[in-house]
C-alpha atoms as one frame of an Amber mdcrd trajectory, in Angstrom:
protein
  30.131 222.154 100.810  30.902 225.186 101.809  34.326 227.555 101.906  35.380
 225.178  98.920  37.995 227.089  96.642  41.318 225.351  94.860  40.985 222.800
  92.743  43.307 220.656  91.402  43.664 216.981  88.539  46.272 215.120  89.788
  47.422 211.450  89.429  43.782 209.828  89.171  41.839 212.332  91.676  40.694
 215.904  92.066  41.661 217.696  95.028  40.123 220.390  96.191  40.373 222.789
  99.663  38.003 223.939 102.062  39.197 226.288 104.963  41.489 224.273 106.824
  41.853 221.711 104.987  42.855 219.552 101.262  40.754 216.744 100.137  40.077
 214.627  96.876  38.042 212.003  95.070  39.268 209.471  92.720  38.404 210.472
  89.002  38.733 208.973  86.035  38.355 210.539  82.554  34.575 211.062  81.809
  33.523 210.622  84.780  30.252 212.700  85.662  29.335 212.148  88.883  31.156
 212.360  92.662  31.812 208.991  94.001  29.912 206.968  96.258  31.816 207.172
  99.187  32.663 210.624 100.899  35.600 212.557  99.806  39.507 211.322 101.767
  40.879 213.964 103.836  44.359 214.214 102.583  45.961 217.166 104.721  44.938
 219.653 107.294  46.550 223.458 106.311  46.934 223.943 110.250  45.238 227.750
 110.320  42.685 226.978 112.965  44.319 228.824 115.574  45.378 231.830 113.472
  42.584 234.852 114.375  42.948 236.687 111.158  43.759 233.137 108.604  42.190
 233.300 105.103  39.955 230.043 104.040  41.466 230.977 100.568  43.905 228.238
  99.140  45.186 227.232  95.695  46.770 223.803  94.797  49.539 222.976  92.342
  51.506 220.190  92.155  55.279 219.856  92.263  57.439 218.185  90.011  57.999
 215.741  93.033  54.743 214.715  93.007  53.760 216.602  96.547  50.584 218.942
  96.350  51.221 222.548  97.647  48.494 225.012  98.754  48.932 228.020  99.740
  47.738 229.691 103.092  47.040 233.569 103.412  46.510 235.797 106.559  45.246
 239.134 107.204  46.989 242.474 107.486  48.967 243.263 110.279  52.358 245.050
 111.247  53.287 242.984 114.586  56.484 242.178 113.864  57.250 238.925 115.874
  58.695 235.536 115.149  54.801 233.473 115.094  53.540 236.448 113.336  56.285
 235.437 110.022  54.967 231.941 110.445  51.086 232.342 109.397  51.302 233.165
 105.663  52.637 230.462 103.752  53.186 227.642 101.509  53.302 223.480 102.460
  53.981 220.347 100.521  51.262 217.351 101.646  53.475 214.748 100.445  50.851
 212.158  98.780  53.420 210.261  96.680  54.645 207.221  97.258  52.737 205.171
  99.855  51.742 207.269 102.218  48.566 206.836 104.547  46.550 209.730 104.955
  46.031 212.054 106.061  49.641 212.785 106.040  51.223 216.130 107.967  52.717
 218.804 105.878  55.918 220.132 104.559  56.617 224.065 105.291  57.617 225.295
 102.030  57.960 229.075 102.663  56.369 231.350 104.689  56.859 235.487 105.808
  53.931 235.558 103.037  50.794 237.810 103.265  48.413 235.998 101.187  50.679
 234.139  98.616  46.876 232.446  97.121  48.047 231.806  93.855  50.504 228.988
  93.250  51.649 227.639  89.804  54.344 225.424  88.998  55.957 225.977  85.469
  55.688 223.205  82.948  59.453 223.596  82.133  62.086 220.492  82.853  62.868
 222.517  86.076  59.391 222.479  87.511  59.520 225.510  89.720  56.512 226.391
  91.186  55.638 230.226  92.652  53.350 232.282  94.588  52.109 235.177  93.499
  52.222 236.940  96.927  50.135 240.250  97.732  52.064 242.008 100.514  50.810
 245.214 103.375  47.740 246.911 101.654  49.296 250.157 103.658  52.913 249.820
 102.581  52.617 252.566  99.592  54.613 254.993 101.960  57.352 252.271 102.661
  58.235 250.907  99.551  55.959 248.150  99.866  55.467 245.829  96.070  53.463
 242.549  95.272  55.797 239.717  94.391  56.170 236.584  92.351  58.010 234.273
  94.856  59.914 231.363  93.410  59.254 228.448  95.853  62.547 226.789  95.698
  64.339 224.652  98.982  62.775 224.438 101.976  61.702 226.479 105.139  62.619
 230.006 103.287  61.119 232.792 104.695  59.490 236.116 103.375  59.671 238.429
 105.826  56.246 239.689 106.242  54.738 241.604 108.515  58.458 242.640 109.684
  60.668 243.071 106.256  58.980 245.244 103.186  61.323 243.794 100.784  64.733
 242.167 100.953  67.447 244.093 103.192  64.383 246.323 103.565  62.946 245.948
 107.347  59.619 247.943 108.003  59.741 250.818 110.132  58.266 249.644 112.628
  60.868 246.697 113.052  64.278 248.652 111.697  66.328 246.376 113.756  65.008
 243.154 112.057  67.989 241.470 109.426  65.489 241.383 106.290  68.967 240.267
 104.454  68.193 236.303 104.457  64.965 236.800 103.343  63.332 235.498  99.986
  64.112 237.935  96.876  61.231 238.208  94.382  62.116 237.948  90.631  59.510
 239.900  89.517  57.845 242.915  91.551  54.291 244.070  90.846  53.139 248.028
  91.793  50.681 247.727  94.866  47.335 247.294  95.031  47.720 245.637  91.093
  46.786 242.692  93.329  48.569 239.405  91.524  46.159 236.853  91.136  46.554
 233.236  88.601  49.516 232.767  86.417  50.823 230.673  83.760  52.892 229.600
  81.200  52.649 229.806  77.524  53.478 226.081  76.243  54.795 226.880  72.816
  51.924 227.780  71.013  52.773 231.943  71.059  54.813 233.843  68.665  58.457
 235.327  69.344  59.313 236.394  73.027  55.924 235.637  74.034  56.718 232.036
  73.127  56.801 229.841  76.892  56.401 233.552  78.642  54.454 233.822  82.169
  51.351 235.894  81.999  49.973 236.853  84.882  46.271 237.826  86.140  46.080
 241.089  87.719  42.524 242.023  89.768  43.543 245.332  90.525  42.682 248.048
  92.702  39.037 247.164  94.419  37.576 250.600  94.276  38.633 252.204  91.022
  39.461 248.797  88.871  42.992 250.558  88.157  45.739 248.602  87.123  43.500
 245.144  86.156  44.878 242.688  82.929  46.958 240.578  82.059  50.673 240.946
  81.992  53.511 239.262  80.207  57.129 238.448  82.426  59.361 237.800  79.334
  61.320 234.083  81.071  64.499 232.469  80.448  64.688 229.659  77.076  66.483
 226.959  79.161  65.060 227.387  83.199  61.558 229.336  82.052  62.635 231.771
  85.071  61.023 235.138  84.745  63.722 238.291  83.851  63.208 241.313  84.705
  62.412 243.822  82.753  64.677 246.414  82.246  63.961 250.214  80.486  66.730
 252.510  80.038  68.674 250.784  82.866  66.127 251.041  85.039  63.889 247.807
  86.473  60.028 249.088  85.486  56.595 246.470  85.706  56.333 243.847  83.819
  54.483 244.919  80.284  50.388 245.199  80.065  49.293 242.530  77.517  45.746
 242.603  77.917  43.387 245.479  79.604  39.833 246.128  79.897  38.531 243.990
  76.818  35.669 246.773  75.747  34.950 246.673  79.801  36.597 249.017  82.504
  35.221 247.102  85.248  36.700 243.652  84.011  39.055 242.537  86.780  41.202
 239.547  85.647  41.283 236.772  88.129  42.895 233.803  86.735  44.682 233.383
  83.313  45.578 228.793  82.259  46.880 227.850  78.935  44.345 225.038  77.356
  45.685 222.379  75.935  45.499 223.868  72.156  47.414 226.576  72.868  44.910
 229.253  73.877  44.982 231.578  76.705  41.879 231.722  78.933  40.944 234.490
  81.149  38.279 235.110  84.121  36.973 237.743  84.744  34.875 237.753  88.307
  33.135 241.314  88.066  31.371 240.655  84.548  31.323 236.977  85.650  32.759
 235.983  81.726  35.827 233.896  80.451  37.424 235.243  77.299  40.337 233.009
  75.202  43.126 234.945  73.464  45.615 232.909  70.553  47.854 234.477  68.203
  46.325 234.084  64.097  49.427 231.778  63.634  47.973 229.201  66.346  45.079
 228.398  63.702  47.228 226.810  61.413  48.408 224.441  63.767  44.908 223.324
  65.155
């Protein structure tokens, strides 16, 4: 199949995208083979008639049940309403009854390329996008984000808003003051890929922290790892991280791993309590676990 990228176990089937669209099998524990019968068509991610759309998606699922996937676009600075419209997040709303294919949900959108979505495993269940903004904004304060995707029909900003109550300057008369607010910000060009959640399993105030996959800077591998976004005990909400009184990056926890070409791309938290990481330049996936996890395997 080709263009196939996010995968997803949910409910009794894997889903999985291709460029325009979600789709899934049923699948049962040890099953080895695809089914019979060709895979259900469960939502269309409506970026046919976007020139510049990415066939990139990720899948998570909600605590509601819904599946979101994420839907990226292509640099631009044409500030206009449509333009805000073409990077973002929907809900295909597969609980319950529904017939499929069903239509989906807007979510959020003003995104860039949002392609990463996870939802935290916390009794809140937010999800969030890990959203790579203007590859030229250095010059006007432009930062990658982690986006919490809470309510409905939010909006971003991009390509007409840098930041929050920050318009670009090419659209200075555009109110960027209702737009989303990121809870963590990321230098540029660090490129924010896969993130999760610790469940438990690491030490002190790494214990149910969000690490996050960082692929870096394509042509000099700067600024590539892992980093750790210390998160709230009750809501598992990333907090800032603050240095003298000043907000600063959230801290490096892994880099280069003997390799300065490794690029992180994803980072998930197995089921035993150890923290994987892919790495597509060497094309290897290392695990990382505290010594204390050992005595609890």
């Amino acid at each position: 199949m080709a263009c196939v990228h996010g995968l997803l176990f949910a409910d009794g089937y894997l889903y999985f995208t291709r460029s325009d669209e979600i789709r899934r099998w049923p699948y049962t524990t040890k099953q080895r083979v695809a089914p019979a019968a060709p895979s259900e068509l469960v939502a269309k991610v409506s970026g046919a008639g976007i020139s510049d759309v990415r066939w990139t998606h990720t899948l998570a699922q909600a605590k509601d049940g819904s599946i979101y996937v994420s839907r990226g676009r292509g640099d631009t600075a044409a500030c206009s309403v449509d333009e805000m419209t073409y990077g973002a997040v929907f809900a295909a709303h597969v609980e319950g009854d529904a017939g499929l294919p069903v239509q989906t949900e807007l979510v959020a959108d003003g995104f860039r390329n949002p392609m990463y979505l996870r939802c935290s495993p916390g009794s809140c269940g937010d999800c969030y996008a890990a959203e790579l903004t203007g590859d030229n904004w250095g010059g006007v304060g432009g930062l990658e984000k982690l986006a919490l995707l809470e309510g409905k029909g939010a909006s971003w900003g991009f390509p007409c808003c840098v930041r929050h109550n920050l318009p670009h300057p090419s659209s200075a008369t555009q109110n960027c003051g209702t737009i989303g607010r990121e809870l963590v910000s990321i230098p540029l060009h660090d490129t924010p890929f896969g993130l999760d959640f610790d469940r438990g399993g690491f030490p002190g105030e790494y214990r149910h922290g969000l690490f996050v996959a960082l692929h870096g800077v394509s042509t000099s591998y700067g600024g590539t790892g892992v980093v750790f976004v210390k998160t709230d005990p009750v809501s598992l909400r990333p907090l800032e991280r603050i240095v003298d009184g000043n907000v600063v990056p959230p801290m490096m926890f892994a880099k280069g791993v003997g390799n300065p070409r490794w690029r992180a791309t994803d980072v998930v938290f197995a089921p035993d309590g150890r923290m994987f990481i892919a790495d597509d330049t060497e094309g290897k996936i290392y695990w990382v676990a505290p010594r204390t996890l050992a005595a609890q395997l």
